[in-house]
C-alpha positions as CSV (number, residue, x, y, z in Angstrom):
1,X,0.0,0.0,0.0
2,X,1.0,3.7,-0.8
3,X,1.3,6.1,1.3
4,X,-1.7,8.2,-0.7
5,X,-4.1,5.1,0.6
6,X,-2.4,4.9,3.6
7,X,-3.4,8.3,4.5
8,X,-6.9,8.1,3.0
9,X,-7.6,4.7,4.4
10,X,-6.6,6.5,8.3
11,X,-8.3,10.0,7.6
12,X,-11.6,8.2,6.8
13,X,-11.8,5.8,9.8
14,X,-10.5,8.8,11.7
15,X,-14.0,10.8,10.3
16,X,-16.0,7.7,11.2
17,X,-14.4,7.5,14.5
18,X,-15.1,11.0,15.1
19,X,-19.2,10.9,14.0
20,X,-19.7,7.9,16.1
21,X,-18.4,9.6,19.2
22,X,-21.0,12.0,18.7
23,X,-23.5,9.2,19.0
24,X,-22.1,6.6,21.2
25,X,-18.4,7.1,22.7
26,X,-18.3,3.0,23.5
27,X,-19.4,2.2,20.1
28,X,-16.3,5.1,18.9
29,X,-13.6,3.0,20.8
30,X,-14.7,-0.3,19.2
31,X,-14.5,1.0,15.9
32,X,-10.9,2.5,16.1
33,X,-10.0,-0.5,18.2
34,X,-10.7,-2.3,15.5
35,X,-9.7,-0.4,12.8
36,X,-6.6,-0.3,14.3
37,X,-6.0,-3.8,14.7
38,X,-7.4,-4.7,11.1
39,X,-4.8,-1.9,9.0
40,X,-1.8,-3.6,11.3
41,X,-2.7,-7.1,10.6
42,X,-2.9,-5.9,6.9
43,X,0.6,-4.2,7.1
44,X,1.7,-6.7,8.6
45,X,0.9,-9.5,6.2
46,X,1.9,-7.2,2.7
């Protein structure tokens, strides 16, 4: 991956991140927890 995607992948699960904390903050963790987790497990493995 690129670092164009890589930024574009992180600033838009850094927007959804942000929206959902408007709504739920436990819900906002889970999702950057796991969004987290799933773009270093797919670093990791390219």
């Amino acid at each position: 991956m690129d670092d164009r995607t890589d930024a574009v992948i992180h600033a838009l699960v850094a927007t959804l991140v942000l929206f959902t904390a408007m709504l739920d903050p436990r819900v906002s963790v889970g999702i950057a927890v796991v969004a987290l987790v799933g773009l270093a497990l797919y670093k990791f493995r390219s």
